[in-house]
N, C-alpha and C positions, 0 to 999 in steps of 0.2 A: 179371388182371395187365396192367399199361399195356405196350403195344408200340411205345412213342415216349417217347421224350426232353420233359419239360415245354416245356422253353428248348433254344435251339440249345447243343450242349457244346464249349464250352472247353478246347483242350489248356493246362493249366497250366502244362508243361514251354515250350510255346513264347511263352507269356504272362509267363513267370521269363526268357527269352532274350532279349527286346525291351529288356530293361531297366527296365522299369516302375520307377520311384522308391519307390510308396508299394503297397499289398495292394489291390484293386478292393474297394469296399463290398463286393461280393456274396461276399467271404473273410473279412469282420473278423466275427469270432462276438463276442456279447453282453460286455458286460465279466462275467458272471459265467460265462462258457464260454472265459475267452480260459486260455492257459496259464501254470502256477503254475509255475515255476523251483526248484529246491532253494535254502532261503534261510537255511538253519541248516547249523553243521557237526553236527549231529546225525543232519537228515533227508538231507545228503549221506552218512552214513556208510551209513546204512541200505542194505541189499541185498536182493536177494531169493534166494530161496538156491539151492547148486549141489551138484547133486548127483552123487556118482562112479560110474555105472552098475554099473559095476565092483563098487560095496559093493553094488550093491540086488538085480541078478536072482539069486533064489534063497535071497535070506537073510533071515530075519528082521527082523533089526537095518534091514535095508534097503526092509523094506514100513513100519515105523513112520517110516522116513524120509519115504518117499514122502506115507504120511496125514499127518504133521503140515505138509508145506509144499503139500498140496492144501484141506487145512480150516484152516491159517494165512492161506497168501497165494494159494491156488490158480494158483499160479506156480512154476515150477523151472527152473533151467537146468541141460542136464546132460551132463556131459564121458563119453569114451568109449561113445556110444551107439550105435556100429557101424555110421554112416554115415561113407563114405568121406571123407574129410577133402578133397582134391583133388576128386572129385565136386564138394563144395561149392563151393568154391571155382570150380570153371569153371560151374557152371549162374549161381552168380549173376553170372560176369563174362559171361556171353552173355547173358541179361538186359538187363545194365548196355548192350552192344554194341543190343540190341536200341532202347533206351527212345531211343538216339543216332542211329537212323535217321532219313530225312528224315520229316516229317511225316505226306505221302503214302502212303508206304508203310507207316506204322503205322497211319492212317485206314483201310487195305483190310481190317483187322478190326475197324475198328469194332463197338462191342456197341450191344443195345436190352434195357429193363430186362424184358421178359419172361424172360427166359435171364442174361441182365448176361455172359455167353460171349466172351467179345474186347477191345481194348482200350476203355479207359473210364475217366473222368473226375469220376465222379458216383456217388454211391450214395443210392438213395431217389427219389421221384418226386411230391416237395410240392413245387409250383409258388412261386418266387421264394423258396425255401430257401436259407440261409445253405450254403455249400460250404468243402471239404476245398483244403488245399493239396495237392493230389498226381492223380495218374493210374497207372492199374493196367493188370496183365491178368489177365483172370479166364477159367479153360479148367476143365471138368469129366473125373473123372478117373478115377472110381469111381462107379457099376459099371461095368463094363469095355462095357458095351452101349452106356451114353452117350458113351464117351469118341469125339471125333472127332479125328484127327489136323491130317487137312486145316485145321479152327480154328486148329490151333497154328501159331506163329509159323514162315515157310521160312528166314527170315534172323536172325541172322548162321548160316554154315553149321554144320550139327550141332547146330542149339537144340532140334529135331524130340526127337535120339537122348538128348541130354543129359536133357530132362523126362519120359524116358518113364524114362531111368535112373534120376533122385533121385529120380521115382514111385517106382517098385519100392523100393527101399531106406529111403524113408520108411513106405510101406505096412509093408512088414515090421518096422519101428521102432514101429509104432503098435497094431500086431496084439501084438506084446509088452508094450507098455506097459499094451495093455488089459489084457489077464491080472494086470500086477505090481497095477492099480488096483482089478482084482477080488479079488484077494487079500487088500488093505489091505483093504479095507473088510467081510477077516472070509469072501468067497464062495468058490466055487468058481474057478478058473483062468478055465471057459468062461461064466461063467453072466454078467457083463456084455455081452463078446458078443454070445451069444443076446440079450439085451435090448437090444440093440443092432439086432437085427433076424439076426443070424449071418453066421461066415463067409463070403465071397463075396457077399453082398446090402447091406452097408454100402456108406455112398458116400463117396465125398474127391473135393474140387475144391483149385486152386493158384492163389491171386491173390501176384502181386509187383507189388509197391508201389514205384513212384517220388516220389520227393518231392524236386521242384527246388528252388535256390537260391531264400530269400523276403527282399524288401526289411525287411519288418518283423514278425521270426515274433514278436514279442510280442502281435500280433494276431489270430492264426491257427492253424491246429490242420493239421497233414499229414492227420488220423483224427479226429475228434470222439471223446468219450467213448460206450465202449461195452463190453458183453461179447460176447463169441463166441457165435454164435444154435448152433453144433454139438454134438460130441462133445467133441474134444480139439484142438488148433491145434498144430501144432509152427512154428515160428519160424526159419529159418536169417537171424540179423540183417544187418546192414552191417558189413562187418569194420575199418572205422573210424571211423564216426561213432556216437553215440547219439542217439537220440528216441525210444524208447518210455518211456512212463511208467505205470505200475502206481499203482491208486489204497491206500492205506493210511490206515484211518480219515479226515480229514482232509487229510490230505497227498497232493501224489504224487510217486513214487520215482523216479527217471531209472534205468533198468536200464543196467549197466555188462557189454557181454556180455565173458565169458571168450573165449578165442581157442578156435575149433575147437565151441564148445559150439553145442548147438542150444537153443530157449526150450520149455517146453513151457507151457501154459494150459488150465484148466479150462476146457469151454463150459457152455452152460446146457442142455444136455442130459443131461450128468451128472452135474449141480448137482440133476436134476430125478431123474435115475434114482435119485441116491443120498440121495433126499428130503432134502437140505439140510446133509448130513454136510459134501459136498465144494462149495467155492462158485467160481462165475463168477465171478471178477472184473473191476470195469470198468478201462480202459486207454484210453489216447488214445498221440497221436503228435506231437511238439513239430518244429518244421522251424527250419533254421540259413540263415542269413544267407550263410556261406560255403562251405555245403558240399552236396551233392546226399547224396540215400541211395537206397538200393536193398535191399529186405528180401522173401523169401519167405515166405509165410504158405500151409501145408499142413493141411486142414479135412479131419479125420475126423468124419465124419458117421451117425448113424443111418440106415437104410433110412426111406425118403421114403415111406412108404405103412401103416405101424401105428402104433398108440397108444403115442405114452412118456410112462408116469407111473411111479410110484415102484418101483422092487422090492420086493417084496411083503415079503422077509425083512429088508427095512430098519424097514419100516413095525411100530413095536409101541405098546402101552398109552403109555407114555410118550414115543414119537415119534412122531403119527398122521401119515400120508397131508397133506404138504403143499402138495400141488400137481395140478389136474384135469390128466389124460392129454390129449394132443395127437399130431396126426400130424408127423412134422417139416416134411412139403412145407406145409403149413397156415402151422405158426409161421414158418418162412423164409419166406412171401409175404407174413407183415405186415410181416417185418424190411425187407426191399428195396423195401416199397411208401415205410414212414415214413424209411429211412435210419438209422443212430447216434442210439442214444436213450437213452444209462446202463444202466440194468437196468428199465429200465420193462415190457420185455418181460415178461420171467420173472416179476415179480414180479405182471404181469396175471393169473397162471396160481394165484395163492396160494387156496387156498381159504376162507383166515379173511377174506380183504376183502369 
């Protein structure tokens, strides 16, 4: 893995502040990579769907919910999920406090793509690579051996206590959801888990996403099209702007977030566990002219050190084994080496190609 930056990085956030009239070449993506707009009132009606947590732990009715908008849209958003609503609210407005500090001071965590651990700017490390409108911070979180505190951010005061809190509270959101996912698809409670790697040995990291005002986001993408390289993503959006878009056959969707809901997404790890029942889907991120955002992205992740390929009880005469087993530290070092790449990843892993 490269432990340097190709090209010097660019804070986007203070390159959107200069006023810059037009998008620097090295942000205008290809005309067939630039962003599609909802252009029909059909594909604006479209949603992707929400679900009342409330109807799902424990019921029935409420695992067939979960499979069909995981092997639909591999997307849900979903209300009453027993994260603190206020929690939310102040992590992402200390964030917001944070991305407004002077420059300087966000520079002293600078990250390097061995780790990508701190703030940063860039994802991927192809030399003279077309680039994202946005800047992040990216801190690991799970297993609790890697997590460093000292990387996380001192300023604004309490951002320390605030991420270690929506940690917790998302952790245990996601430890649940595994179980509800293991259900749907027919197992055990625990038995994704364990293939997950188990209890206490799974990993999660937290990148939030800044994405400054853009002269011309008809040009440019906050996120390039991709799927999630993990487990599962949970999403706490911008609680006033949209830009994320969900791809759907042809089209793509503008997700409308509910108030209070969080997003959840398939990754390609359990696209792979669940040999293709449940699918990744790819997403990009559209940026506004008038408005900043600000979105948390929560990565539950498999243990970084055994083989994930399909479970075994998925695997029958009429659904063979889609996909050769990989480690995840392996598949995450090609993701970060190439950047956003659609599903090109996973689908390298197909064993009919």
């Amino acid at each position: 893995m490269a432990t340097c930056w190709p090209e010097p990085i660019v804070s986007v956030q203070s390159l959107s502040q200069t006023g810059v009239p037009t998008v620097p070449n090295r942000y205008v993506k290809p005309a067939h990579q630039r962003p599609v707009f909802n252009t029909t009132q059909s594909e604006a009606e479209i949603e992707i769907p929400v679900l009342d947590m409330d109807d799902v732990w424990g019921k029935p009715e409420g695992l067939r919910l979960v499979r069909s908008a995981c092997e639909e849209w591999g997307f849900f958003q979903m209300v009453n999920h027993g994260v603190n609503h206020s929690l939310m609210e102040s992590v992402r407005g200390a964030w917001r406090e944070f991305f407004e500090l002077p420059l300087d001071e966000k520079r002293k965590y600078a990250n390097s793509p061995d780790t990508y651990e701190g703030y940063g700017s860039r994802l991927g490390v192809v030399k003279d690579a077309k680039l994202d409108w946005s800047d992040y911070f990216f801190l690991n979180y799970l297993p609790s051996s890697i997590r460093n505190p000292s990387k996380w951010p001192s300023q604004p005061p309490k951002i320390r206590e605030l991420i270690k809190e929506y940690g917790e509270e998302v952790k245990k959101l996601c430890e649940r959801l595994t179980e509800t996912l293991s259900e749907s698809l027919g197992l055990e409670p625990d038995h994704l888990m364990k293939a997950l790697g188990g209890e206490g040995k799974v990993g999660a990291s937290l990148r939030t996403n800044f994405y400054p005002k853009c002269p011309q986001p008809q040009l440019t993408l906050g996120l390039s099209s991709h799927s999630d390289p993990g487990g599962i993503t949970i999403l706490l959006p911008d609680e006033k702007v949209s830009g994320l878009q969900v791809r759907r056959g042809d089209s793509w969707i503008t997700v409308k977030s509910v108030p209070n809901a969080l997003i959840v997404n398939i990754g390609d790890q359990i696209q792979i566990l669940s040999n293709g029942i449940y699918k990744s889907v790819e997403h990009q991120v559209i940026v506004n002219s008038g408005m900043e955002r600000v979105s948390l992205a929560f990565f539950y992740n498999p243990r970084i050190d055994i083989p994930i390929g399909p479970i075994e009880e998925l695997v029958t005469e009429n659904r063979p084994a889609l996909y050769k087993p990989i480690r995840f530290d392996e598949y995450r070092s090609l993701i970060r080496q190439k950047g956003p790449c659609g599903k090109n990843q996973v689908d390298s892993l197909l064993l009919s190609r």
